[in-house]
Wavefront OBJ file of the C-alpha trace (Angstrom):
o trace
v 0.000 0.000 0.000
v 1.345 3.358 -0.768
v 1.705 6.169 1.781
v 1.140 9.372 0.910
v 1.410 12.804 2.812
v -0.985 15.425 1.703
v 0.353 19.264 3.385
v -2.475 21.587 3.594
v -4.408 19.481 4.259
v -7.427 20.991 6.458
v -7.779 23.151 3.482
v -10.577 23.374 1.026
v -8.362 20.901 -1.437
v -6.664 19.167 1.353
v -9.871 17.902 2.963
v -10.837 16.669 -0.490
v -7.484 15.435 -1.589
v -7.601 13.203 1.759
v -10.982 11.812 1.798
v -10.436 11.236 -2.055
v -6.956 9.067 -1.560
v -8.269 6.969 1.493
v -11.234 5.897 -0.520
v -8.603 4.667 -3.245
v -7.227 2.860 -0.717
v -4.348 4.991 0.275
v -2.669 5.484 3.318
v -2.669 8.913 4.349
v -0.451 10.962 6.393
v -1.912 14.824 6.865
v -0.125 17.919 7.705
v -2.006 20.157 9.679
v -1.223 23.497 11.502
v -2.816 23.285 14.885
v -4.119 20.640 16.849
v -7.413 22.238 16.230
v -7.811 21.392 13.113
v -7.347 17.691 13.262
v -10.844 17.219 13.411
v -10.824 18.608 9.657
v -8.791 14.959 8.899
v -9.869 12.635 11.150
v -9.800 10.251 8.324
v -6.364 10.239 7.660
v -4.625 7.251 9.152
v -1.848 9.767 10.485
v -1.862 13.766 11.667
v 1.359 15.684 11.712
v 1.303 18.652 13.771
v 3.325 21.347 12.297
v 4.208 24.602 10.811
v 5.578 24.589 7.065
v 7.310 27.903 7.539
v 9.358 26.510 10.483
v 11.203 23.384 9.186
v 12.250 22.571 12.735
v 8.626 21.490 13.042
v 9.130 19.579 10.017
v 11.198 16.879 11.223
v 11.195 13.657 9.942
v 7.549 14.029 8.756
v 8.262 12.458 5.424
v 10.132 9.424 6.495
v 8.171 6.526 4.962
v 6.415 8.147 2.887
v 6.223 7.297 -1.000
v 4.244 10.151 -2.348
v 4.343 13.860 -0.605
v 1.282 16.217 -2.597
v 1.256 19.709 -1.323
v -1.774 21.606 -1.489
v -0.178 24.621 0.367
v -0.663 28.362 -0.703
v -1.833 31.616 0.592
v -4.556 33.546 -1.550
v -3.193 36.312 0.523
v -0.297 37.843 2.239
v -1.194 38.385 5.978
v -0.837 37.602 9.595
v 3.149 38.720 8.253
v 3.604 36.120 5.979
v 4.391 36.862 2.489
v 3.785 34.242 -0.413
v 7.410 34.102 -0.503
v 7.135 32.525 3.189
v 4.262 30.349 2.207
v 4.822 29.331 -1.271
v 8.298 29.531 -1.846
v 9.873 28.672 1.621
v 7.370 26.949 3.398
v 6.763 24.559 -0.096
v 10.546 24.389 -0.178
v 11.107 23.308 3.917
v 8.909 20.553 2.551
v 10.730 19.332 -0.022
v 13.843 19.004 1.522
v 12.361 16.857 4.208
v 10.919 14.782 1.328
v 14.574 14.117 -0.505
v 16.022 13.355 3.017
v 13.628 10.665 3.762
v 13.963 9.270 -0.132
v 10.241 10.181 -1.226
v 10.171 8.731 -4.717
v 7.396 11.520 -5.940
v 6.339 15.418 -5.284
v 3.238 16.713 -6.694
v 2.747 20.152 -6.289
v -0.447 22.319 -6.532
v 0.283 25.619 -8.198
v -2.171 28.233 -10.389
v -3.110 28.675 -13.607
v -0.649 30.048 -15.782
v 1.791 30.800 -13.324
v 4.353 30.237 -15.532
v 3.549 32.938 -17.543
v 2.853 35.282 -15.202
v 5.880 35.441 -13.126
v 5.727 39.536 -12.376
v 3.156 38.624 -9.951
v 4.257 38.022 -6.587
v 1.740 35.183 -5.890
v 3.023 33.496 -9.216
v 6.941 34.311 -8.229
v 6.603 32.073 -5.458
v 4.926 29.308 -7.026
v 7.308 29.176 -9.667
v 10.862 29.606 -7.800
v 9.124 26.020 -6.399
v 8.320 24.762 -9.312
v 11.888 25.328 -10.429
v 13.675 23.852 -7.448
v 10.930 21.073 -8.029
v 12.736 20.377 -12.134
v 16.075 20.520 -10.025
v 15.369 17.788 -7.480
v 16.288 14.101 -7.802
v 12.569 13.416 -6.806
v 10.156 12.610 -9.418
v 7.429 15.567 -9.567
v 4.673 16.899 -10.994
v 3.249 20.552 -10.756
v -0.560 20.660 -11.408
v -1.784 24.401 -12.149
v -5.568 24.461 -11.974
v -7.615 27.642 -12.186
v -9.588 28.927 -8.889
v -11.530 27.137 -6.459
v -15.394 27.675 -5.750
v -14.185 27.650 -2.329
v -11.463 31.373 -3.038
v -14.465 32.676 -5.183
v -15.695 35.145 -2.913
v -12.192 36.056 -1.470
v -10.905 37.177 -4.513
v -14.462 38.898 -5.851
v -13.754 41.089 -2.555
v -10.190 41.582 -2.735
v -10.733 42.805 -6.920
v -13.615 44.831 -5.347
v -11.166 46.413 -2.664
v -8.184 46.654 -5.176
v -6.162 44.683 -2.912
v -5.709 41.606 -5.108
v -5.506 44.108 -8.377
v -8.480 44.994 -10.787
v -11.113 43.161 -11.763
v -10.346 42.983 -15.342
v -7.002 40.601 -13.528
v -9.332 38.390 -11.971
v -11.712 37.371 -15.456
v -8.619 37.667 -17.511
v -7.780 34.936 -15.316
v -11.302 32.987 -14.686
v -12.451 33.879 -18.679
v -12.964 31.985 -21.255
v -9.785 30.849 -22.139
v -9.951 28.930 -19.029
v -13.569 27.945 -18.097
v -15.560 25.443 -20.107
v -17.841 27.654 -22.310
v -21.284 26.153 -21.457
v -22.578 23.955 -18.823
v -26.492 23.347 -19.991
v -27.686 26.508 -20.754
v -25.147 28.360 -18.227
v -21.739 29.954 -18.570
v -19.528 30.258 -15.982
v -17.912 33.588 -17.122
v -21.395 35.115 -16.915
v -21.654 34.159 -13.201
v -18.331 35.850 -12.613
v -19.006 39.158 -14.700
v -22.733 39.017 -13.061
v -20.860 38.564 -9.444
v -18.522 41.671 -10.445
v -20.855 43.672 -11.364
v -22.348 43.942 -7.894
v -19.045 45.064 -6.464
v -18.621 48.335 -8.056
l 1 2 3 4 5 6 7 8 9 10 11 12 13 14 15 16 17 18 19 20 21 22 23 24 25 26 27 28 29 30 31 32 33 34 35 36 37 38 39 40 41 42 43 44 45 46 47 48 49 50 51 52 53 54 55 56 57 58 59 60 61 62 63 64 65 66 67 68 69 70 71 72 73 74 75 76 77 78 79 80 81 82 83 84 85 86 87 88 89 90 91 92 93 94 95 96 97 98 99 100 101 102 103 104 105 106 107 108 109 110 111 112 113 114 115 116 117 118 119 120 121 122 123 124 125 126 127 128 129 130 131 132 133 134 135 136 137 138 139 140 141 142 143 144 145 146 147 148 149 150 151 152 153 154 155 156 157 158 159 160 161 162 163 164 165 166 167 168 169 170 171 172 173 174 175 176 177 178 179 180 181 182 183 184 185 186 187 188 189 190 191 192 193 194 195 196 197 198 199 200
């Protein structure tokens, strides 16, 4: 059976990721920040209690493990922690502990078109990741989806406040370049534009 370590886990994809991988039969170690939110796991067959921006709470967590995904990112900097400290460092503290304990595979959750948009300081810190990731002897694979349901109303409200950037950023990113065109008789970027619309 294969062990797996999902980070982030008590997040809106972590939660998922872990329920998802124990019905496939995985065995799941999750990394959590506080004891408190254990309760969001409680079907993992393991909880690690630590901090990924301090790796000296990191220790050993990846020892036996076969497959280390990280679902950990910031949609904003705050509580003084940049996405430098979060997605960068934090992602990076992880993978060192992975090649230490001989993890044979990294996936990494990133955001659409990162790559691409590397000016961005959200995206800078995904990608210096990513590009330690290509460097590492560990097999990887970074996965760049588009938004969550979950951020939606974060980042309608930080477009609105001009604190994540304009909202012409935001569809650029969520239009249709990126969001099936038609679900029945719906379209997703008219939800979006409709959703803007109310914020100015």
């Amino acid at each position: 059976m294969q062990k797996v370590l999902v980070a982030g886990a008590a997040g809106y994809l972590g939660r998922h990721l872990v329920s998802e991988l124990k019905q496939k039969g995985y065995w799941v170690r999750a990394l959590v920040r506080s004891a408190k939110q254990q309760i969001q796991v409680s079907a993992a067959d393991e909880i690690f209690v630590g901090q990924i921006t301090k790796p000296e709470t990191l220790h050993c967590i990846a020892d036996g493990i076969d497959v280390v995904i990280s679902a950990v990112g910031i949609t904003r900097q705050k509580d003084g922690l940049t996405y430098m400290d979060v997605d960068y460092q934090g992602n990076a503290n992880l993978l060192h502990e992975a090649e230490g304990s001989g993890v044979k595979k990294f996936i990494y959750i990133s955001a659409i078109d990162g790559d691409k948009n590397r000016q961005l300081k959200i995206f800078q810190a995904k990608e210096r990741l990513a590009d330690e990731l290509k460097r590492s002897s560990i097999d990887s694979t970074i996965v760049r989806p588009n938004g969550y349901f979950s951020d939606m109303g974060d980042f309608l409200n930080m477009a609105a406040q001009k604190t994540y950037g304009p909202i012409e950023f935001f569809l650029t990113f969520m239009g249709s370049d990126h969001i099936g065109q038609s679900v029945g008789n719906e379209r997703l970027i008219d939800f979006y534009i409709e959703e803007a619309k109310k914020l100015n």
